[in-house]
Structures are given as C-alpha cells and as structure tokens.
N, C-alpha and C positions, 0 to 999 in steps of 0.2 A: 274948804274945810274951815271949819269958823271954832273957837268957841263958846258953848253954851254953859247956862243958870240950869243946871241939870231940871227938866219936870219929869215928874211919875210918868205921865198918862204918855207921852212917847217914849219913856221906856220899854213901858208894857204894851205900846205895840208894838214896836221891832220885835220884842221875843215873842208875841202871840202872829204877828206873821210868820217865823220863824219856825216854831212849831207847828203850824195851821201847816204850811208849805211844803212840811216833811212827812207831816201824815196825811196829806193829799198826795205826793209824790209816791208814796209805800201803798195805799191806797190802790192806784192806780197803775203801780206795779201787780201788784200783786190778782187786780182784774183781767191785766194783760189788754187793757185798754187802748194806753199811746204809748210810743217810746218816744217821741217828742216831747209831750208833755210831762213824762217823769224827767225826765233832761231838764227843761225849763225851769218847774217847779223844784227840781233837787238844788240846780243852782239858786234861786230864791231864797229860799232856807236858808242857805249860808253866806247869800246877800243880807238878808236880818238879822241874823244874829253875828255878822260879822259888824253891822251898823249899832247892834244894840251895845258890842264891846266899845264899839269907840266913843259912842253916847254917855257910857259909864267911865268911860274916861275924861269926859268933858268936850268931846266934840262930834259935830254933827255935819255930818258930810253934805254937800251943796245941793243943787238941781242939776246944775251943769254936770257933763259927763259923771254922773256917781257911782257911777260903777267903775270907772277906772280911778280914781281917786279914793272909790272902797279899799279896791288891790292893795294902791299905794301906800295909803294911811297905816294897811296891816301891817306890812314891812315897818314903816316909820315906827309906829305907837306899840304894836300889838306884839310884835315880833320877840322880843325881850322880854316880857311877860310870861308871851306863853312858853318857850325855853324852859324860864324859870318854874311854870306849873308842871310842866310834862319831867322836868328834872327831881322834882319833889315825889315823883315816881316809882323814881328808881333810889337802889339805897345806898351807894357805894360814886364816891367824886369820879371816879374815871371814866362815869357814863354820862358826862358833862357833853361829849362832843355829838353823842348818839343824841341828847336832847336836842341842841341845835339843828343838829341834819333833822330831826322829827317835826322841828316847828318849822322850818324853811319848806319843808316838804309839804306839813298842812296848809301853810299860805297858797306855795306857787298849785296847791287842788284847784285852790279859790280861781286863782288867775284863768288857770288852765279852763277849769267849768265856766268862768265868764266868757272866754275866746269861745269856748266850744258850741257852746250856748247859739249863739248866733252863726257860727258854720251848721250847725245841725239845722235852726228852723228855716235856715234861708237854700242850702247847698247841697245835701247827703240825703241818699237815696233809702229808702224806704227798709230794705233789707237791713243798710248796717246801723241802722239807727237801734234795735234791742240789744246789742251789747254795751254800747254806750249807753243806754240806760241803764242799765245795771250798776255799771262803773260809778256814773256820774251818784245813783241812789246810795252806795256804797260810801263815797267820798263826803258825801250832806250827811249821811249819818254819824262818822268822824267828825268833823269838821265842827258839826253840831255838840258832840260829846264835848267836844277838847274844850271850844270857847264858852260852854255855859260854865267850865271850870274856873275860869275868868271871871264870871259875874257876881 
C-alpha cells in the first residue's frame, strides 16, 4: 500500500470496473448463466470500488497479494469513514453502535466474498454454487451502494 499523487484516469477505472462488474454479474444472474461467475464477478465489483475508495483516499494498493491488503487497508482507512457515513443515516446518537456493527459487517462481506471467491471456483460442487450466487450478488450490490457514498 503506497501513497499516490491522486490521477483522474485510474480513478475512473476502478469505479468503471466496478460497475462494469456488477452489471455483468446482475446480468448474468439474471440469464441463469453461471453461478460461478456471478460469485467471481460479484466479488470484483467490490474488489474496485473498494480500491477506488482507498485511491480517493490517497493510496493504491500493490501487486503483491491485493486482495488481502484490499481487506486489510478497509479496516485500516475505510472503516471510520464508513461508520461515520452509514451513521449520518440514521437520526438519533444512540444508533451510534448499530452504525459500527453495520460497517464491520460490510467490510468482513468484503473478506468473506474474497475467501469465498476462490473455495467456489477451485472446491464446491455444482449444485451449491446458485445460492451462493445469490448471496454473493446481493452483498456487491450493498457493498457497492455503501462505498460509492464514500466517494
């Protein structure tokens, strides 16, 4: 995790893979296509636009493992943040705790679809892979709401 002299143009990739990714995934749900590849691609989505958050933050995650340093970074940088957006929500201070449990909960989606991501395309049998699609398309479309609120 380094960081960067913000530029435009990788910005605007991370969010245009980011959406590209989610309405491939919805797509491709929705043909009853694969459920692997709505899994794959669900997670995508909120692999870019979790990168495009930390990019607007000033840093740009590496080559080396970036996906587990994506996770990480959320917790580190993003975490606080989003609390604080999801908290601006609600109207009343004593829904302070229900915010945090709400962003801890959108990150460890993050973690969870990155773990999943790879048990599904390498390990899980054919049958149980359409409910995990679901789930995972479900979680990318949150995921995606919450953090473009970030940007």
């Amino acid at each position: 995790m380094k960081k960067r002299e913000f530029e435009e143009i990788i910005f605007h990739v991370f969010k245009k893979n980011a959406k590209e990714s989610l309405e491939l995934a919805n797509f491709i749900e929705n043909e009853g296509k694969s459920d692997l590849w709505v899994i794959v691609i669900s997670y995508y989505s909120m692999y870019y636009i979790a990168n495009a958050v930390l990019y607007k933050m000033g840093y740009k995650v590496g080559e080396k493992i970036s996906h587990k340093v994506t996770a990480d970074a959320l917790i580190v940088f993003v975490r606080k943040k989003l609390a604080g957006s999801l908290l601006e929500s609600y109207e009343e201070i004593r829904e302070e705790a229900l915010a945090g449990i709400r962003a801890d909960s959108l990150l460890e989606s993050f973690d969870f679809e990155r773990k999943k991501r790879g048990l599904i395309q390498y390990q899980t049998k054919e049958v149980e892979k359409h409910s995990k699609a679901k789930t995972s398309l479900e979680r990318a479309k949150e995921f995606m709401f919450e953090m473009e609120k970030l940007l």
